[in-house]
PAMIVEX-512121 format. One record per residue (C-alpha): residue number from 0; z, x, y. Coordinates in pm, 1 decimal. Layout:
BEGIN
    nr         up       east      north
   NUM          Z          X          Y
...
***
This chain:
BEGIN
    nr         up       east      north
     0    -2708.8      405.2     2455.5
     1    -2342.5      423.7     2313.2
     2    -2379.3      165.7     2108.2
     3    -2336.9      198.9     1736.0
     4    -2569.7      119.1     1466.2
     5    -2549.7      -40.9     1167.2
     6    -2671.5      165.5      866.1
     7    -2728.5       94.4      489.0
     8    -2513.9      414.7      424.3
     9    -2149.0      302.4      232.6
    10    -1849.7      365.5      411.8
    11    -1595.7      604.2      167.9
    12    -1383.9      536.4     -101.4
    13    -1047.0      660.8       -4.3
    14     -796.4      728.9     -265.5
    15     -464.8      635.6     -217.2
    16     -102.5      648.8     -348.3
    17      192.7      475.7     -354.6
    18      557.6      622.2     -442.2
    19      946.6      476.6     -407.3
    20     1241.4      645.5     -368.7
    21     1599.5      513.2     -437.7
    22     1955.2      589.8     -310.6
    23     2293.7      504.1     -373.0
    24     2476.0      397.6     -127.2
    25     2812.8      204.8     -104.0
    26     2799.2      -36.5     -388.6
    27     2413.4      -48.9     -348.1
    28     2082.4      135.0     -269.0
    29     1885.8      195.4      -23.1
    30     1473.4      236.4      -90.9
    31     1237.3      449.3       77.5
    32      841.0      384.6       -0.6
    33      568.9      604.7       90.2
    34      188.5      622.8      114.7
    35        5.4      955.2       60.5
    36     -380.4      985.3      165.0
    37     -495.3     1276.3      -31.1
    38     -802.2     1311.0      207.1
    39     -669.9     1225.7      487.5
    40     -315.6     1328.3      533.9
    41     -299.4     1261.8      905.8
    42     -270.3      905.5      767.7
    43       24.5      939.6      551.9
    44      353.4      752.0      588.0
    45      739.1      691.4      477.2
    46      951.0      452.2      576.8
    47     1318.3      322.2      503.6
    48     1306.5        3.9      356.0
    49     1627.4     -230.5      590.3
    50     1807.2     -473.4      408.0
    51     1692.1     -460.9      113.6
    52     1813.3     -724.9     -162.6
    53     1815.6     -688.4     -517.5
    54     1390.6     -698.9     -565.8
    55     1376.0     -444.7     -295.0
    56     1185.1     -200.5     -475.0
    57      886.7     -458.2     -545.2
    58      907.9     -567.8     -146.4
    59      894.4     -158.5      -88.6
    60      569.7     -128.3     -283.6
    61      401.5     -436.9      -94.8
    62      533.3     -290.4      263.8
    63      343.7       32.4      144.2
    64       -9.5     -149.8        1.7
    65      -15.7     -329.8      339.1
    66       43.3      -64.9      548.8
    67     -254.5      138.8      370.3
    68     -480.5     -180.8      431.9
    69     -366.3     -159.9      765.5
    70     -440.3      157.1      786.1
    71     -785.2      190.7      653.5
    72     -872.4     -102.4      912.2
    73     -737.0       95.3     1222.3
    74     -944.5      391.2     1062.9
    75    -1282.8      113.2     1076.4
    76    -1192.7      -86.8     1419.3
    77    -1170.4      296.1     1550.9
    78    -1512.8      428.1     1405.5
    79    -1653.9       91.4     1519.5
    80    -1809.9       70.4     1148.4
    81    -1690.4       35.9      794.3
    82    -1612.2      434.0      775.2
    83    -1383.5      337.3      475.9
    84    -1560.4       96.1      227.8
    85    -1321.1       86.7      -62.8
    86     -924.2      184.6     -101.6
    87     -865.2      285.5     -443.2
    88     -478.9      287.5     -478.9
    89     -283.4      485.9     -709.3
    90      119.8      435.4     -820.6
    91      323.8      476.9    -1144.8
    92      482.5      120.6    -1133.2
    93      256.6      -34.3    -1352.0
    94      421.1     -385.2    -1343.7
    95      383.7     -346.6     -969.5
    96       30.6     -290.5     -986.4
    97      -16.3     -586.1    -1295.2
    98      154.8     -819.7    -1044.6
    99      -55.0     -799.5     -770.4
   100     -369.6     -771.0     -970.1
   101     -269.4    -1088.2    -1094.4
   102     -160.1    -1241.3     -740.3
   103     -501.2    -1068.5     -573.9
   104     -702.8    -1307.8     -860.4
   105     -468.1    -1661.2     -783.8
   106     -577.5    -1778.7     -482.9
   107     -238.1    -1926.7     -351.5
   108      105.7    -1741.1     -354.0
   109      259.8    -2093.1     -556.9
   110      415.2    -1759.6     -787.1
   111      662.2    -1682.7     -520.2
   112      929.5    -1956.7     -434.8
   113     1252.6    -1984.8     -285.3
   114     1349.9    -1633.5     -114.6
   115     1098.9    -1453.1     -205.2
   116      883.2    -1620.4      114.0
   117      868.3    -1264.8      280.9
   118      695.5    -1108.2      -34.2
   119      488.4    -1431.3      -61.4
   120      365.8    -1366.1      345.5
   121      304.8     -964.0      300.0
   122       83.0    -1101.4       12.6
   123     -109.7    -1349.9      226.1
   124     -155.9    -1068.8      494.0
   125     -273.1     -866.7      170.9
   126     -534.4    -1089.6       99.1
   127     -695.8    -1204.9      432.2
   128     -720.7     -753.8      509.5
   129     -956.8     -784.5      178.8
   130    -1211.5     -949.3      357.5
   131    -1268.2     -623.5      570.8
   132    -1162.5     -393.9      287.0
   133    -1226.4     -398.6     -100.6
   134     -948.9     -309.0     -242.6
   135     -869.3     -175.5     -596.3
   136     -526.3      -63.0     -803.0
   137     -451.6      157.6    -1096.8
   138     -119.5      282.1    -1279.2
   139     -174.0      627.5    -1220.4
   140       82.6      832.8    -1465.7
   141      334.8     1098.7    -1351.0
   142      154.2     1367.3    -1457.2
   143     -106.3     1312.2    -1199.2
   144       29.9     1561.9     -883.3
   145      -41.4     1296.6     -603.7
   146      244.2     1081.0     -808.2
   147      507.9     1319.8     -793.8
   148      423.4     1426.0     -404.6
   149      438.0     1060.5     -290.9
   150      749.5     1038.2     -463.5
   151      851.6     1312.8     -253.1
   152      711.6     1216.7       52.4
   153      943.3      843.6        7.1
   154     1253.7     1091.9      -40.4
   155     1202.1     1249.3      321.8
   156     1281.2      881.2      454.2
   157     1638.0      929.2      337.9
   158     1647.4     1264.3      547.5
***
């Protein structure tokens, strides 16, 4: 019939991770942020971040844990079902992942003011993609491989 049907089977959990880079440059740096899909590399990503101010590492990290929402949603709107149930996702910036664990539980961004309005908007995009996906974050230390080839994956930006 080519339809689709719905089944009580749960989509996947799909692991993923998170890594920055950071360059000097001039009198300042440029950042690079990757995501790394351990099962599914086809889905893996880097990407320069532009203009980057002084919190541009923390505005990296939220470019990268959108993109993976965004992701996992193509990966659903394409299988025409919740293929992916969960994202599980892995970084060692444990005040990154802290900080959005705690913005993820407030229900407004009223934590971001002033220029910080772009972070505060990624977040609100953040939040309205976990109505489609449940999503979950963990520090993950550096001696867990994926860390250290997400790392390396941000540094090919700079190439």
């Amino acid at each position: 019939d080519g339809g689709w049907k719905k089944t009580s089977t749960m989509g996947e959990v799909l692991i993923a991770y998170i890594g920055t880079a950071e360059q000097r440059c001039g009198g300042g740096k440029l950042v690079a942020w990757a995501v790394l899909f351990p099962a599914r590399p086809s889905l893996n990503f880097c990407r320069r971040v532009r203009n980057s101010g002084r919190d541009d590492t923390h505005f990296a990290q939220l470019c990268a844990l959108l993109k993976i929402l965004w992701q996992v949603d193509q990966v659903n709107e394409q299988a025409e079902r919740k293929e992916i149930e969960k994202v599980i996702v892995k970084t060692n910036a444990r005040r990154f992942v802290t900080s959005v664990q705690m913005e993820l539980a407030r229900m407004s961004s009223l934590g971001y003011v002033g220029e910080r309005t772009r972070k505060a908007g990624i977040m609100e995009i953040i939040k309205s993609y976990r109505q489609f996906v449940t999503l979950d974050m963990f520090f993950a230390p550096n001696s867990d491989e994926h860390v250290e080839e997400v790392c390396d994956l941000a540094m090919e930006a700079f190439q």
